[in-house]
C-alpha positions as CSV (number, residue, x, y, z in Angstrom):
1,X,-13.1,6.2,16.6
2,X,-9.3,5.7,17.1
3,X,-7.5,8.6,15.2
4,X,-4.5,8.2,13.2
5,X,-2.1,11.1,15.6
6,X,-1.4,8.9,18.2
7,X,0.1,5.8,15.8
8,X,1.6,7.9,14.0
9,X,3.1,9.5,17.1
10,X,4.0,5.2,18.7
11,X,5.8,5.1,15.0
12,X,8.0,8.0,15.4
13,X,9.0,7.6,19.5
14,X,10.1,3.7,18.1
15,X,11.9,5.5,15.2
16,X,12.2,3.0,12.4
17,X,16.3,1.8,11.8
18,X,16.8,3.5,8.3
19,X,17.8,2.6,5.1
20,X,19.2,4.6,2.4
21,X,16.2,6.3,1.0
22,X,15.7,9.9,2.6
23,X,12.0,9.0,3.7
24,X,14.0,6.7,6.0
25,X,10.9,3.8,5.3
26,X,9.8,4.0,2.0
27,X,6.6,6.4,2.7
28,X,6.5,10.1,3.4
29,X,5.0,11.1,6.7
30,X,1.7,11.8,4.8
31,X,1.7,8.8,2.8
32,X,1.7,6.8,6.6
33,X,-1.2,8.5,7.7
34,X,-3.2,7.8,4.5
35,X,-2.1,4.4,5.4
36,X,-2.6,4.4,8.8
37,X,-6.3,6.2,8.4
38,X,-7.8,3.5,5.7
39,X,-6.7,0.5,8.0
40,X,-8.2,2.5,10.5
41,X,-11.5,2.0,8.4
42,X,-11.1,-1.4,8.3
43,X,-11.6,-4.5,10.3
44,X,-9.3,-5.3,13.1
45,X,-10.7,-8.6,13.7
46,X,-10.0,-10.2,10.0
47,X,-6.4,-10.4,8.6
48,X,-4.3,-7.3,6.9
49,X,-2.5,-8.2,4.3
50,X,1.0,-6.3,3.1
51,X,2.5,-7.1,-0.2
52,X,6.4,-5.3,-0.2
53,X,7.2,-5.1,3.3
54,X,11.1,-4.0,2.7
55,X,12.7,-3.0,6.2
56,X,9.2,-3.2,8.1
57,X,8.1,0.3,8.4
58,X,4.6,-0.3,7.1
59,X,4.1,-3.8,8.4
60,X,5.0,-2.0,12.1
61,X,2.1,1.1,10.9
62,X,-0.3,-1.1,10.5
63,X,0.2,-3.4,13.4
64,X,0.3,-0.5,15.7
65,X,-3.3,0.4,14.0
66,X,-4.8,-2.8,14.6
67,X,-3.6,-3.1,18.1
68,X,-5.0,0.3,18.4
69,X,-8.4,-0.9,17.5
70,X,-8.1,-4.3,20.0
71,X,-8.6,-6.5,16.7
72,X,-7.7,-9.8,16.6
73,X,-6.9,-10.0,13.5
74,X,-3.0,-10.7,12.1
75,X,-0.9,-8.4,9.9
76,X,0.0,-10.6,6.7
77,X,3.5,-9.6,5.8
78,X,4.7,-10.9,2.0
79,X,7.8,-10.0,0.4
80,X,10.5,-12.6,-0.9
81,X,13.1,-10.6,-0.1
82,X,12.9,-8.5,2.9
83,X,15.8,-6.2,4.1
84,X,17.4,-8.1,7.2
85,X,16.9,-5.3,9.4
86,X,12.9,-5.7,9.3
87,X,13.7,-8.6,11.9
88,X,14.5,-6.2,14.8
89,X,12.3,-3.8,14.0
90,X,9.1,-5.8,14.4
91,X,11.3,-6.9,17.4
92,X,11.8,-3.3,19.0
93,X,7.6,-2.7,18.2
94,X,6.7,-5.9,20.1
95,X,4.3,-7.1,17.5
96,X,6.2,-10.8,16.9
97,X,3.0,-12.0,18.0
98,X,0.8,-10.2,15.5
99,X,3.0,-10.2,12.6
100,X,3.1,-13.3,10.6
101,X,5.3,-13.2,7.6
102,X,5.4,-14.8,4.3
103,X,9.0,-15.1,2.7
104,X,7.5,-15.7,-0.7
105,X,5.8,-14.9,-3.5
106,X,2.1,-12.8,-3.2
107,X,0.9,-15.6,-5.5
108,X,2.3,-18.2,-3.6
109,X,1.5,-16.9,-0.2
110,X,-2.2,-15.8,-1.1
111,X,-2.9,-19.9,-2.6
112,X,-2.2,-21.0,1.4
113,X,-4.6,-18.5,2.4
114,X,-8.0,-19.5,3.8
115,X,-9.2,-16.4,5.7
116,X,-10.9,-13.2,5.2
117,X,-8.8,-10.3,4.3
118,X,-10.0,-6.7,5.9
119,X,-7.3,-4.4,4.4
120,X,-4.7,-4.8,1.5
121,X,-2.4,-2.9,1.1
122,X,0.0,-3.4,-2.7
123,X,3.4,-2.2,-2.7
124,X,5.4,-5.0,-4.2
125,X,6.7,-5.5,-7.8
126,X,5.8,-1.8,-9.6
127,X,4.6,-3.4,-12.8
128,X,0.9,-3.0,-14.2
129,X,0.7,-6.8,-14.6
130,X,2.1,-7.5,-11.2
131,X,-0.3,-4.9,-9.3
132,X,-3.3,-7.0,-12.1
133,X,-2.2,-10.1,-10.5
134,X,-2.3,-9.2,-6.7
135,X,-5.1,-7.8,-6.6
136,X,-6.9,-10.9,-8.9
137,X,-5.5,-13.4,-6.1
138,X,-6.6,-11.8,-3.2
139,X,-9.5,-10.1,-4.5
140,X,-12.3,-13.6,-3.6
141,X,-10.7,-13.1,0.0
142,X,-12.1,-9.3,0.1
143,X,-14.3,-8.9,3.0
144,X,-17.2,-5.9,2.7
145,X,-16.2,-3.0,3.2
146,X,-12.6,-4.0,2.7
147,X,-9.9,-1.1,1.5
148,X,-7.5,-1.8,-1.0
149,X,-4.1,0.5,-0.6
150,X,-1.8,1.6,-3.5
151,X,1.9,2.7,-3.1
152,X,4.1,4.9,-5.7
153,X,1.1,6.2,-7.8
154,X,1.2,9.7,-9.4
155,X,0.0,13.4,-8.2
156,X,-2.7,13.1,-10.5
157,X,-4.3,10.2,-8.8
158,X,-4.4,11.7,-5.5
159,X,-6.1,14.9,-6.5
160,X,-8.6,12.6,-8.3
161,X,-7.9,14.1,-11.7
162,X,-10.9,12.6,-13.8
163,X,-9.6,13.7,-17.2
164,X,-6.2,11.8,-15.9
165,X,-7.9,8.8,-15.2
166,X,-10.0,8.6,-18.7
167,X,-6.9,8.9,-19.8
168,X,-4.9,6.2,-18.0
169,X,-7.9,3.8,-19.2
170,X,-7.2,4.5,-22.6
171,X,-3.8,4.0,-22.2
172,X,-4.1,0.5,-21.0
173,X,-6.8,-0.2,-23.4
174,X,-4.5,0.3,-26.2
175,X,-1.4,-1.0,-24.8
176,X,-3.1,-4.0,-23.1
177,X,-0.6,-6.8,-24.4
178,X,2.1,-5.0,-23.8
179,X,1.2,-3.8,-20.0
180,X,-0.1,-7.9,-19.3
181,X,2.7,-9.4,-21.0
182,X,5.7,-7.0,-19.5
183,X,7.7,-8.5,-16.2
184,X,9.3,-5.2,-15.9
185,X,9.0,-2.6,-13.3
186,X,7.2,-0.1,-15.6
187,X,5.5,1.9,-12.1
188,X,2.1,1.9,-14.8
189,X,0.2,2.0,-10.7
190,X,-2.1,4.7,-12.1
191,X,-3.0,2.5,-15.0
192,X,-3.5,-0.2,-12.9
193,X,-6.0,1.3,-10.5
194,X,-8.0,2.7,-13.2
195,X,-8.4,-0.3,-14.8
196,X,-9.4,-2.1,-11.5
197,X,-11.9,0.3,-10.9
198,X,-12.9,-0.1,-14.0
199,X,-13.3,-3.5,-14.4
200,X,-14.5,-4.6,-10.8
201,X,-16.6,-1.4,-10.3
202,X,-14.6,0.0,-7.5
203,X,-14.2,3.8,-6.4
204,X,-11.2,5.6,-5.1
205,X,-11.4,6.5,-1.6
206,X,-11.3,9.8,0.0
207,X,-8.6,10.2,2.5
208,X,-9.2,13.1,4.9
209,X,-5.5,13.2,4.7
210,X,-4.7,16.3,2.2
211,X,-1.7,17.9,2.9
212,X,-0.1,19.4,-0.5
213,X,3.6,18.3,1.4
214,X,6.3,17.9,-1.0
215,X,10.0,16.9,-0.2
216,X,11.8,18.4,-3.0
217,X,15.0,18.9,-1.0
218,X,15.2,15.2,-0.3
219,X,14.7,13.6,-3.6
220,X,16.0,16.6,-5.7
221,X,13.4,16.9,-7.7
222,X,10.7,19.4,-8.4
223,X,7.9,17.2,-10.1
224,X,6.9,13.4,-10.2
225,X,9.1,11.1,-12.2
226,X,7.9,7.6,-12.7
227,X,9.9,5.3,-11.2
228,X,11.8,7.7,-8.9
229,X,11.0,8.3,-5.3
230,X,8.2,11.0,-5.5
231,X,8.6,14.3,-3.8
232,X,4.3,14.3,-3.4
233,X,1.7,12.3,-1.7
234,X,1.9,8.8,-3.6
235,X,-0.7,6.7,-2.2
236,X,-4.1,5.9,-2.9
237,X,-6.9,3.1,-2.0
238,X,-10.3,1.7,-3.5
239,X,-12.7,0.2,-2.6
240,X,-16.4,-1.7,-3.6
241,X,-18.8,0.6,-4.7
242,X,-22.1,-0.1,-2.9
């Protein structure tokens, strides 16, 4: 079993070309090996689907995984507007040939799709709706077994507080139109993912990656703010229950 050390070890030697967020890629070095470790579950030989790819730093993580594993599968990059810079990134990790990108909508990109999809990982538009709709598009293309990845969700979701999650449920419950019917950014992620599991009886994965790391230096600030870039571990996946 390929571990997740020695990708996340390629990642650093190629040393992403920053932007202007302090975690350099949008992820904390914790939330890349959650990342890296549920592709890792996955398989390499079906397709791995991004949504938000911004400068590339994921879409390289997971390439790099997959390569790791001798899949033949391709790493399915959507965003409509990625940050130029992504270009020569994927160029300095040599995975042109593995990367196949998709300039466009999810919703658009997912209606050309024919294949199976082994991993997903959602970090696009932060709305409830948005994260609803992603996962409703993609979700027939699901293989078994397949892990579903969430960016930018709260503390509370990552220490699988249940309480927190009853209560995220009845939050959407009772502010269902407006969650559906918003087009705005409203980073409602934890809503979302209780709802999916929910609804399409899936369970949150456990990530043997536990670190209590927090970067309160870097974002100045001491606690998680929805919205703003969190100074904790912000990812979390589902998947099927069996």
């Amino acid at each position: 079993m390929t571990t997740t050390q020695p990708i996340i070890d390629k990642f650093d030697k190629l040393g992403i070309l920053p932007h202007g967020l302090p975690n350099a890629i949008g992820m904390w070095p914790n939330e890349q090996e959650c990342l890296v470790w549920c592709a890792l579950q996955c398989n390499p030989n079906l397709d791995w689907w991004e949504v938000g790819s911004f400068c590339g730093g994921s879409t390289i993580l997971l390439g790099f995984a997959q390569e790791s594993l001798e899949g033949e599968g391709n790493i399915i990059s959507v965003d409509p507007n990625p940050k130029p810079i992504m270009d020569l990134n994927i160029k300095r990790a040599k995975l042109n040939d593995r990367i196949v990108r998709y300039k466009t909508t999810s919703k658009e990109a997912l209606e050309k799709n024919h294949n199976s999809i082994g991993f997903l990982f959602l970090d696009g538009w932060h709305s409830f709706s948005a994260v609803l709709a992603e996962f409703e598009a993609a979700m027939y293309f699901l293989a078994e077994n397949a892990i579903v990845g969430f960016h930018d969700v709260s503390p509370k979701m990552w220490s699988y507080d249940k309480q927190y999650t009853h209560q995220c449920f009845d939050y959407t419950i009772k502010n269902w139109n407006q969650l559906i019917n918003s087009s705005e950014q409203d980073f409602r992620i934890d809503e979302a993912v209780t709802y999916l599991c929910k609804e399409y009886e899936y369970e949150i994965v456990d990530i043997p990656v536990r670190e209590p790391l927090a970067y309160h230096k870097e974002t100045n600030l001491d606690r998680w703010v929805r919205g703003r870039t969190s100074p904790h571990n912000a990812f979390t996946a589902i998947r099927k229950i069996k």
